[in-house]
C-alpha positions as YAML, in Angstrom:
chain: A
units: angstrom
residues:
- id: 1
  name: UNK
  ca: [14.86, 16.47, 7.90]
- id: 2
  name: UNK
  ca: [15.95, 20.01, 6.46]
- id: 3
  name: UNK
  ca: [16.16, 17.96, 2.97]
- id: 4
  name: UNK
  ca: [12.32, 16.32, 3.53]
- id: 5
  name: UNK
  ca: [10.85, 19.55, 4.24]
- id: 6
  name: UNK
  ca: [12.27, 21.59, 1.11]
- id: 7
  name: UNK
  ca: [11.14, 18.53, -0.70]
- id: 8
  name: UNK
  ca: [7.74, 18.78, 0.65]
- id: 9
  name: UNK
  ca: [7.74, 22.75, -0.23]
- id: 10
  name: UNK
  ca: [8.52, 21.76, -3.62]
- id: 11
  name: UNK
  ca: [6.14, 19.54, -4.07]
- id: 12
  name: UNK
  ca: [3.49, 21.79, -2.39]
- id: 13
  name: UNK
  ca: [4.37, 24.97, -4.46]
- id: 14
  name: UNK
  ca: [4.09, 22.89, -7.71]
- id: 15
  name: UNK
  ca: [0.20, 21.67, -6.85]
- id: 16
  name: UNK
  ca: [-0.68, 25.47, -5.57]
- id: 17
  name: UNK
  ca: [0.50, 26.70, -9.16]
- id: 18
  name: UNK
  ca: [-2.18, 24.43, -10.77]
- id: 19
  name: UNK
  ca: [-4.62, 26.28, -8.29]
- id: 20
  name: UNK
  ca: [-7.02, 29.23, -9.13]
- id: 21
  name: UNK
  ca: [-5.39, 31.91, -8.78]
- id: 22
  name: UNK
  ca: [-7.61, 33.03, -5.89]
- id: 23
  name: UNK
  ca: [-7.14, 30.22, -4.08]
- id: 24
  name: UNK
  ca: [-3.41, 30.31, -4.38]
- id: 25
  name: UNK
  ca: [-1.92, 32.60, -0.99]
- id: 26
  name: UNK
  ca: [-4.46, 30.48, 1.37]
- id: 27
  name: UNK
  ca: [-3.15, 27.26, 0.29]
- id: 28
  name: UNK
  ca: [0.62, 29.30, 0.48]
- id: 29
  name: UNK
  ca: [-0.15, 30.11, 4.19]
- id: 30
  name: UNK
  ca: [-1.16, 26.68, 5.04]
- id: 31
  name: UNK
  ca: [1.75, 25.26, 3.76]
- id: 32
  name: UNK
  ca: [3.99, 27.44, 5.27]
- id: 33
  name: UNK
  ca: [2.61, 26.87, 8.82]
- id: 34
  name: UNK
  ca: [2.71, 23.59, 8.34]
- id: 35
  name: UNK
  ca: [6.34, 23.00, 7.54]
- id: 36
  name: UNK
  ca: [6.82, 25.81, 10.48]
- id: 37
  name: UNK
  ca: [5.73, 23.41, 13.08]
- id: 38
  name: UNK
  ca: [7.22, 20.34, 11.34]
- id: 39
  name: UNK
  ca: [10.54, 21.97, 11.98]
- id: 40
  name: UNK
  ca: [9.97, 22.68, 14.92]
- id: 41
  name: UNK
  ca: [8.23, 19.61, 16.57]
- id: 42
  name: UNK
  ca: [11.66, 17.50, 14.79]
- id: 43
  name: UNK
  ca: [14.07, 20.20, 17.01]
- id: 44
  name: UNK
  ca: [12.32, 20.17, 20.24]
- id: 45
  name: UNK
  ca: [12.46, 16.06, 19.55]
- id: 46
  name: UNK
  ca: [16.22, 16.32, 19.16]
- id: 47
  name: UNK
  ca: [16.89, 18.29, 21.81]
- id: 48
  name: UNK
  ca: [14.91, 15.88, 24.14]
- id: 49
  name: UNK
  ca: [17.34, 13.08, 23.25]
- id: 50
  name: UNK
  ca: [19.95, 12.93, 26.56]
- id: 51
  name: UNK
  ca: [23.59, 12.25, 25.67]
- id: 52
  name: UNK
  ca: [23.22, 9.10, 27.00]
- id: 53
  name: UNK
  ca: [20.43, 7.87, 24.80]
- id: 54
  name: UNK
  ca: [22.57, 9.35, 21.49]
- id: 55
  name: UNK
  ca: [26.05, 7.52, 22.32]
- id: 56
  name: UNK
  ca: [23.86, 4.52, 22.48]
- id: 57
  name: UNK
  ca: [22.15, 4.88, 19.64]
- id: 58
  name: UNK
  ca: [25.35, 5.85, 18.02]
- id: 59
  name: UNK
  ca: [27.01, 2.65, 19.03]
- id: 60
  name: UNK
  ca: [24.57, 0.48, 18.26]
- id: 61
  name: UNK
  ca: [24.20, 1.72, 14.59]
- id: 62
  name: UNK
  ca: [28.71, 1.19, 14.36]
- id: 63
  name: UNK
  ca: [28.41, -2.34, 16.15]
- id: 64
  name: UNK
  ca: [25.51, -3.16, 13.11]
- id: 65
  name: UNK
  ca: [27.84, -1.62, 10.39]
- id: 66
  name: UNK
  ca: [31.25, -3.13, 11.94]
- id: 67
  name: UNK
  ca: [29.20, -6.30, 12.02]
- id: 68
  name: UNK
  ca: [27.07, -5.88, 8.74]
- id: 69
  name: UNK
  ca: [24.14, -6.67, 10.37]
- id: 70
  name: UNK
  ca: [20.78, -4.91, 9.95]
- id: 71
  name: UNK
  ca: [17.54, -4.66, 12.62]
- id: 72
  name: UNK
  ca: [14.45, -5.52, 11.35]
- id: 73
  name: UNK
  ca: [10.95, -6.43, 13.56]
- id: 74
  name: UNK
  ca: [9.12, -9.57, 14.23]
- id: 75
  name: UNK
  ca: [6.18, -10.79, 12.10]
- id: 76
  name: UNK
  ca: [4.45, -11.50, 15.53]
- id: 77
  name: UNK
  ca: [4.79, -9.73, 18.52]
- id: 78
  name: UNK
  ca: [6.85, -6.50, 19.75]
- id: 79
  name: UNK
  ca: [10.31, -7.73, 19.23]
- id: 80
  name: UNK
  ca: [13.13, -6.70, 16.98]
- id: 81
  name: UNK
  ca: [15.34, -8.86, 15.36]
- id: 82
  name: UNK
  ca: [18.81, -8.23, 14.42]
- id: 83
  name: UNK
  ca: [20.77, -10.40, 11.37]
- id: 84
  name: UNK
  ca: [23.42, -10.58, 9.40]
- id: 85
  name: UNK
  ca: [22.97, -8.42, 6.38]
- id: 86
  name: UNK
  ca: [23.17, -11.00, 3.67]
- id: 87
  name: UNK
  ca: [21.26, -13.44, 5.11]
- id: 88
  name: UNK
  ca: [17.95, -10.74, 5.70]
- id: 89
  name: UNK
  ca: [19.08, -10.21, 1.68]
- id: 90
  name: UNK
  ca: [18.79, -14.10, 1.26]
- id: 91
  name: UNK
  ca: [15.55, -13.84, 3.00]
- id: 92
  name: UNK
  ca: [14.35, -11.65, 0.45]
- id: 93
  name: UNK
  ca: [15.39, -13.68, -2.64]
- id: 94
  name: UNK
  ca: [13.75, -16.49, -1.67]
- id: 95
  name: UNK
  ca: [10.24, -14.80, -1.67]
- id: 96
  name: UNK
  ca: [11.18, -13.27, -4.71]
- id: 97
  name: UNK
  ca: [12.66, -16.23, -6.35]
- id: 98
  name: UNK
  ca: [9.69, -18.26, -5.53]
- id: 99
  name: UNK
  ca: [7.02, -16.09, -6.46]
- id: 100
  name: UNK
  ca: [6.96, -15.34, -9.66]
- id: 101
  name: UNK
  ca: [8.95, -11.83, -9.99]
- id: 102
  name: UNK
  ca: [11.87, -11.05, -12.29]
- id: 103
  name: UNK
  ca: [14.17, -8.20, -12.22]
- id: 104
  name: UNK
  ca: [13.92, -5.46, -14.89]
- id: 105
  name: UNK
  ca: [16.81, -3.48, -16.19]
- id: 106
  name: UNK
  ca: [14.84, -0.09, -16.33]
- id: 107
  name: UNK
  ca: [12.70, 1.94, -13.81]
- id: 108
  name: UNK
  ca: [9.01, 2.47, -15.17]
- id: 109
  name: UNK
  ca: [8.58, 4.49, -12.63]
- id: 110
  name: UNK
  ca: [8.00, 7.92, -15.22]
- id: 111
  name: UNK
  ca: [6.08, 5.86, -17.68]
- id: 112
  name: UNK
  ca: [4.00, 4.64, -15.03]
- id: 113
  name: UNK
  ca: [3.56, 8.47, -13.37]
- id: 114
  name: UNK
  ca: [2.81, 9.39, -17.34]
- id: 115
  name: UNK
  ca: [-0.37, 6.79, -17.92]
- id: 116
  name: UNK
  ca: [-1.20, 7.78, -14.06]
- id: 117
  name: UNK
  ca: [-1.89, 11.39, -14.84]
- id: 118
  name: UNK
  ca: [-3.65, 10.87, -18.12]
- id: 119
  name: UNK
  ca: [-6.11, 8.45, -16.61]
- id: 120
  name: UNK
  ca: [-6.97, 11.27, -14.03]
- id: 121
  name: UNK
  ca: [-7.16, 13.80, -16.16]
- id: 122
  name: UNK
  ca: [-9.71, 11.50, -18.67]
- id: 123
  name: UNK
  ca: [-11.14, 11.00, -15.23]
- id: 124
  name: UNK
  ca: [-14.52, 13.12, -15.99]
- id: 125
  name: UNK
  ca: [-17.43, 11.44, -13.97]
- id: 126
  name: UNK
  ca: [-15.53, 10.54, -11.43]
- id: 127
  name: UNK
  ca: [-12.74, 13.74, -10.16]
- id: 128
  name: UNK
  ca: [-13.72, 17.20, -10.65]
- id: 129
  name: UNK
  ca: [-10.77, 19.31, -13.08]
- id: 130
  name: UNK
  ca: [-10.20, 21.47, -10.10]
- id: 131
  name: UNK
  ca: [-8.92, 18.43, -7.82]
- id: 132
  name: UNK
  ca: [-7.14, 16.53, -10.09]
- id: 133
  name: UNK
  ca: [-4.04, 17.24, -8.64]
- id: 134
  name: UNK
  ca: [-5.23, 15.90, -5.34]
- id: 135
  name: UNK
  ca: [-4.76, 12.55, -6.90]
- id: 136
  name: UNK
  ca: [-1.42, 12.79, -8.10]
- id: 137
  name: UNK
  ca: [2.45, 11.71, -6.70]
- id: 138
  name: UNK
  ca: [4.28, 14.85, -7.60]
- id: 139
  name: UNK
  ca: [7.68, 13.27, -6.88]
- id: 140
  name: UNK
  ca: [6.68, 9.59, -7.50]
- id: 141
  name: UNK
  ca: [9.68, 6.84, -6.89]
- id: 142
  name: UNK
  ca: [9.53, 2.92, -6.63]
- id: 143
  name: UNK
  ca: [7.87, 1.15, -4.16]
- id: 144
  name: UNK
  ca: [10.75, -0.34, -1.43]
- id: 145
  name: UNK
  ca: [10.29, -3.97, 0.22]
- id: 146
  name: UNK
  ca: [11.70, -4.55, 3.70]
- id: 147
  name: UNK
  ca: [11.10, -7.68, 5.54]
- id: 148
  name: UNK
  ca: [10.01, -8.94, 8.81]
- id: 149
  name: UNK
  ca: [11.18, -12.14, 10.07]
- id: 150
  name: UNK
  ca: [8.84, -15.15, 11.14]
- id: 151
  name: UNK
  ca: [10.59, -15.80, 14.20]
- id: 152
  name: UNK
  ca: [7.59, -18.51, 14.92]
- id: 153
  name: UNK
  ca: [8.41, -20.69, 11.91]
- id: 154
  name: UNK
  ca: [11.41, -22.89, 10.93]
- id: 155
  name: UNK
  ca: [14.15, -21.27, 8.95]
- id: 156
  name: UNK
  ca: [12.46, -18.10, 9.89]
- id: 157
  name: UNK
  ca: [11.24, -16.78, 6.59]
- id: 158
  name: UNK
  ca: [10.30, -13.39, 6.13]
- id: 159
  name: UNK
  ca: [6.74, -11.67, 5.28]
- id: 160
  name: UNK
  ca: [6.86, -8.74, 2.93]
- id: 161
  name: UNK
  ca: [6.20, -5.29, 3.32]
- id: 162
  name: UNK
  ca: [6.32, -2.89, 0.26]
- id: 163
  name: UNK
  ca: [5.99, 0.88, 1.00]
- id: 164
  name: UNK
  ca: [3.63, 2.06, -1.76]
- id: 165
  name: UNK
  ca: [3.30, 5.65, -0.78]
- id: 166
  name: UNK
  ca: [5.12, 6.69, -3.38]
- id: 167
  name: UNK
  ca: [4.46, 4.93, -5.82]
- id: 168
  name: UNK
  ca: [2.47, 6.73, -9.12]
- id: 169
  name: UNK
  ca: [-1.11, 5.30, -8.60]
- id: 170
  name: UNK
  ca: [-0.93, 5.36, -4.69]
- id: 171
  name: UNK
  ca: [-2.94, 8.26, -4.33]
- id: 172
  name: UNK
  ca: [-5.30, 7.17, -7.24]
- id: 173
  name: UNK
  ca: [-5.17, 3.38, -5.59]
- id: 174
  name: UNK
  ca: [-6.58, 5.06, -2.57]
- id: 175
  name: UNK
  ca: [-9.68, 7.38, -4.29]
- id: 176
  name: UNK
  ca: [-10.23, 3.50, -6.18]
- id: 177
  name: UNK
  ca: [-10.81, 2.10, -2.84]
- id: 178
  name: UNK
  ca: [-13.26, 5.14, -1.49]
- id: 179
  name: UNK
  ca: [-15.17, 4.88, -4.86]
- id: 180
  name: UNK
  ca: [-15.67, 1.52, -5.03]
- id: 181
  name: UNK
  ca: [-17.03, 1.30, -1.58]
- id: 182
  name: UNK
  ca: [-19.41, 3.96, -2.56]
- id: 183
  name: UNK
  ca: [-20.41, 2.27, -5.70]
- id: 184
  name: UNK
  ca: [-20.19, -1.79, -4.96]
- id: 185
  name: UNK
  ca: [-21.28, -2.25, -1.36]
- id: 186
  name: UNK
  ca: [-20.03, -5.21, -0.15]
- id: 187
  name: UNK
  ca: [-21.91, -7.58, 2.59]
- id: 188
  name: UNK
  ca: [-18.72, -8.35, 3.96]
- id: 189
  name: UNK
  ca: [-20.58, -11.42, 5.69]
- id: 190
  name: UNK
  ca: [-16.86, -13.63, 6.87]
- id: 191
  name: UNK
  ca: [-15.08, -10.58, 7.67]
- id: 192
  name: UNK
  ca: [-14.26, -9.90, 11.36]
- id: 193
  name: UNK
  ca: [-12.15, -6.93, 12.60]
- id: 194
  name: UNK
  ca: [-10.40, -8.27, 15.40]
- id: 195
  name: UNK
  ca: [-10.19, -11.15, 18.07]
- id: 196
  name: UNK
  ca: [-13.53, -9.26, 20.48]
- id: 197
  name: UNK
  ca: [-15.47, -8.78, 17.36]
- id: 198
  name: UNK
  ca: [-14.70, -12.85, 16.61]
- id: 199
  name: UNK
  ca: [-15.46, -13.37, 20.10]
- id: 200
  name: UNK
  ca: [-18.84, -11.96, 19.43]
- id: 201
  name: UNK
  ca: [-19.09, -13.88, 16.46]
- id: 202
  name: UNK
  ca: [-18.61, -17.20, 17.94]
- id: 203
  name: UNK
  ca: [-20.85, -16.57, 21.05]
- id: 204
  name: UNK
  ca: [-23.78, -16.23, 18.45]
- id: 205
  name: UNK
  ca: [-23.18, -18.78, 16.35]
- id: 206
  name: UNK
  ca: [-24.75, -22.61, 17.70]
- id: 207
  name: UNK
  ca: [-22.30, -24.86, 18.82]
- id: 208
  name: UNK
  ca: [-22.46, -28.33, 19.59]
- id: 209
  name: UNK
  ca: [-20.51, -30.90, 21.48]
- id: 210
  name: UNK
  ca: [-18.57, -32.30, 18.14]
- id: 211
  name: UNK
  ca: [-18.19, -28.72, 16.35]
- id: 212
  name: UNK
  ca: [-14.40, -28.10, 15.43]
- id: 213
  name: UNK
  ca: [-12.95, -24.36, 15.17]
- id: 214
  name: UNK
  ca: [-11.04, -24.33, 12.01]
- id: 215
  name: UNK
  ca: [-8.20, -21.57, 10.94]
- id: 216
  name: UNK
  ca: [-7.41, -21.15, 7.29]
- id: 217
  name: UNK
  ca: [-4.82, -19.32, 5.92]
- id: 218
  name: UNK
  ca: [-3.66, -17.58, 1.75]
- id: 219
  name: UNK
  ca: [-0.34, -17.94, 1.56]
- id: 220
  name: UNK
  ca: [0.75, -14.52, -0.13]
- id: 221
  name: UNK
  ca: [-2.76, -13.63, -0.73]
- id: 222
  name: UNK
  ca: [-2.42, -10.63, -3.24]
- id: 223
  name: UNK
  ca: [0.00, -12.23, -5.29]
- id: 224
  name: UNK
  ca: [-1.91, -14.94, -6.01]
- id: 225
  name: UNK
  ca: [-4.93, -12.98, -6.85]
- id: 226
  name: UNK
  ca: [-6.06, -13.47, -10.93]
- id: 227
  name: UNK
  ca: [-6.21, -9.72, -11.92]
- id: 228
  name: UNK
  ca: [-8.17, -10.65, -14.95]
- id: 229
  name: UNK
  ca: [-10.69, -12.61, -13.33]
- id: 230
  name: UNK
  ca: [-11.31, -10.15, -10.61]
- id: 231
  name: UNK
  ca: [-11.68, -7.09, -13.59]
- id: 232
  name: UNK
  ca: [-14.12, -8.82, -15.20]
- id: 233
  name: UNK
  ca: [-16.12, -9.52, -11.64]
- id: 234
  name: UNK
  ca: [-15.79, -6.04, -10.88]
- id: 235
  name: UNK
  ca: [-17.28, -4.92, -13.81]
- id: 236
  name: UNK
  ca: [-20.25, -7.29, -13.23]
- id: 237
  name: UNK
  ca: [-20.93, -6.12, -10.18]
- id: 238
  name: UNK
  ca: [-20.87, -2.65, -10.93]
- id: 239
  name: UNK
  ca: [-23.55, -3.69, -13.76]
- id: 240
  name: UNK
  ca: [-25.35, -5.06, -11.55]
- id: 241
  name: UNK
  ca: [-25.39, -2.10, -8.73]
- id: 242
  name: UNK
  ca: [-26.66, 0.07, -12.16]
- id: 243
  name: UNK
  ca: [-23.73, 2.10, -12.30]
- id: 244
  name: UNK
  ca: [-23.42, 4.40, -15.49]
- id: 245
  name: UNK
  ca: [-21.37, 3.34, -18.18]
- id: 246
  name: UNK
  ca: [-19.10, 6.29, -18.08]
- id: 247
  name: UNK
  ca: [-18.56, 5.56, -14.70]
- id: 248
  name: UNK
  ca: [-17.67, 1.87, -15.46]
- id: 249
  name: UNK
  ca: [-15.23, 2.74, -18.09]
- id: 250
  name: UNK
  ca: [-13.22, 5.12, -15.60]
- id: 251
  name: UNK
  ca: [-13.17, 3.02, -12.75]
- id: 252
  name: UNK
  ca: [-12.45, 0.19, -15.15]
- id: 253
  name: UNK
  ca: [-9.13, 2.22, -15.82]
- id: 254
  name: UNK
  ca: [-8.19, 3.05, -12.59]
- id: 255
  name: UNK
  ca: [-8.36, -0.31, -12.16]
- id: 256
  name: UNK
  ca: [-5.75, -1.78, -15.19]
- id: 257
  name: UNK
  ca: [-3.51, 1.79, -13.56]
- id: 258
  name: UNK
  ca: [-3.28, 0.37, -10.43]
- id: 259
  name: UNK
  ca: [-2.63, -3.30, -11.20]
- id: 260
  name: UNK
  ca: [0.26, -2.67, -13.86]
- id: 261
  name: UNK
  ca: [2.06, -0.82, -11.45]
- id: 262
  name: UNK
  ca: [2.92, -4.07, -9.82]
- id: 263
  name: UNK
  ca: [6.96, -3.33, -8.69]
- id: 264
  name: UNK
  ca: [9.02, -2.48, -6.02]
- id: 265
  name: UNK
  ca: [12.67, -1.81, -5.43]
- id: 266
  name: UNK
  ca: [15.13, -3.68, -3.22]
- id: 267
  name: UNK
  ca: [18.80, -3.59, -2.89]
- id: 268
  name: UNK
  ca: [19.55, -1.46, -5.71]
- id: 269
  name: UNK
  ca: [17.46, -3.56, -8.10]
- id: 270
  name: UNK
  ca: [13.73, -2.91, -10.07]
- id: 271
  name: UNK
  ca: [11.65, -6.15, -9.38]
- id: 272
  name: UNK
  ca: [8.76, -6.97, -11.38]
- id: 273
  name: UNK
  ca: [5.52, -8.98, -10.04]
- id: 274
  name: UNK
  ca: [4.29, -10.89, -13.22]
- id: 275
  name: UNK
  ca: [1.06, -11.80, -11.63]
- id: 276
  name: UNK
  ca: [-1.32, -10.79, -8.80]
- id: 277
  name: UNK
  ca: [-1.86, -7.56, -6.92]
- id: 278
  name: UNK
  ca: [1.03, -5.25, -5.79]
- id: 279
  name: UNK
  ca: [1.62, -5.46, -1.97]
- id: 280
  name: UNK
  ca: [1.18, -2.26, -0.13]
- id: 281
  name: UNK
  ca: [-1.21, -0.66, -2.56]
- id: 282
  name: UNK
  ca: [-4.42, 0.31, -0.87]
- id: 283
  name: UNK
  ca: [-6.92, -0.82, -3.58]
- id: 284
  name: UNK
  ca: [-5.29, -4.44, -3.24]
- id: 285
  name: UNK
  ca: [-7.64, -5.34, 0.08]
- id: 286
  name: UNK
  ca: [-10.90, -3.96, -1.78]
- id: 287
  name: UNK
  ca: [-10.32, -6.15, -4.93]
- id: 288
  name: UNK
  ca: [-9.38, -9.35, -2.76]
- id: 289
  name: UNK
  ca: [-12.85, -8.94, -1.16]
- id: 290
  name: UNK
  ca: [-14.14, -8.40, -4.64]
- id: 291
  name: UNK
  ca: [-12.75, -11.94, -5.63]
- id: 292
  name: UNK
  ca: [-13.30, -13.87, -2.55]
- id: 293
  name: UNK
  ca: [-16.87, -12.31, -1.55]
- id: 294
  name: UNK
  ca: [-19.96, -14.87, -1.09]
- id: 295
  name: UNK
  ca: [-22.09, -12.90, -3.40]
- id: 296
  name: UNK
  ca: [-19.24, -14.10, -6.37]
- id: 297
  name: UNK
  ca: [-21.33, -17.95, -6.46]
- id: 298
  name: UNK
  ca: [-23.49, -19.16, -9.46]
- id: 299
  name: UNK
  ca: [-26.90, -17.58, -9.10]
- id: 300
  name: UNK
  ca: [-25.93, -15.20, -6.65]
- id: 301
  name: UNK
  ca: [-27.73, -12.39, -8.78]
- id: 302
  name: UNK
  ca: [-30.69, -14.22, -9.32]
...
């Protein structure tokens, strides 16, 4: 914890110095409070921790390592799952192995964090010079993949998920997903938010005696997602919502960012996606609505 925090002052301390000067010992105090009650909210959680709870803990985590077996959650309901550490690895080359990623022998991680902060700072229309920063990883790192296991299906496959929070673009991924909401509206007519609002839904819609419910599902929907395709639908669409050409161009670019920084790390090794959208990036939902919106039919801007 000691480690995160100095990390975190770091981090801070850099993006104050790119601050007006003015502005710098307010920002300095907030920081500082901040980590202040970081600190201490992680002690007072330690020292509400009984013995008992700690030994077990503690012998739980030797039994996994004695055992070289790893703990990992359920795709479906509030259960963890405990397996042997090579086969949650095996797990994890098979969705790799069959969907199109490759292994790369270097980290683009700085060349990635490079392009990242010259896009922002060409960023004119869209991020004022004083918050550029704001949109920048100052201690960017590769994405990591961890898997949870589909208990419910046979051989128990796993479902990826890839922290992206650190990742170059995430923070830029993020503003992409505010702006384009501002800019592209979408009707979001087939999009329910959870099983009441479906409920709802249903109740409204005429039934009859021979109607059939019908569940479809994408299998690994973002990685199967044409980036091409849905560039050059986004940039119809913001034609057609009369958005300034400047405007275009920059978003345009936030866009080719975000989807070339398709890569995560996992056991040691860079993986590359060769196609699709990355998983765990936040602007990856927006575009898949982009692609598979009802407005995106022949005529539909007639």
């Amino acid at each position: 914890m000691i480690q995160r925090l100095t990390d975190f002052a770091l981090e801070a301390e850099t993006a104050i110095n790119s601050l007006p000067t003015a502005d710098r010992p307010y920002y300095r105090k907030q920081v500082s409070t901040c980590i202040t009650q970081l600190h201490l909210q992680n002690n007072n959680k330690f020292s509400h921790k009984t013995h008992t709870e700690w030994s077990t803990l503690q012998t739980i985590k030797a039994k996994l390592k004695k055992n070289d077996a790893v703990v990992t959650s359920a795709d479906k309901g509030n259960t963890l799952v405990i397996l042997p550490t090579t086969q949650y690895q095996e797990k994890l080359r098979d969705f790799t192995d069959n969907n199109n990623f490759q292994i790369s022998n270097t980290d683009p991680t700085k060349t990635f964090q490079k392009h990242t902060r010259k896009v922002i700072n060409n960023s004119t229309n869209l991020i004022n010079p004083d918050s550029r920063w704001k949109y920048t990883n100052l201690n960017p790192s590769a994405p990591t993949i961890r898997g949870l296991a589909k208990i419910h299906k046979r051989d128990q496959p796993i479902r990826p998920i890839v922290n992206w929070r650190n990742a170059p673009a995430y923070k830029l991924a993020k503003l992409f997903t505010h702006k384009i909401q501002q800019l592209v509206p979408l009707p979001f007519t087939f999009n329910v938010k959870n099983t009441r609002h479906l409920i709802q839904e249903l109740k409204q819609t005429p039934l009859t005696p021979t109607s059939r419910f019908a569940s479809l599902d994408i299998s690994n929907i973002y990685s199967n997602v044409p980036t091409k395709e849905s560039r050059i639908i986004l940039e119809d669409l913001l034609s057609h919502n009369t958005v300034d050409p400047q405007t275009i161009k920059e978003v345009l670019q936030w866009y080719d960012t975000i989807t070339q920084q398709n890569y995560f790390t996992n056991n040691g090794n860079i993986i590359l996606q060769k196609a699709g959208l990355a998983m765990g990036a936040p602007s990856s939902g927006i575009i898949s609505e982009i692609l598979c919106n009802p407005w995106n039919t022949p005529n539909s801007h007639s």
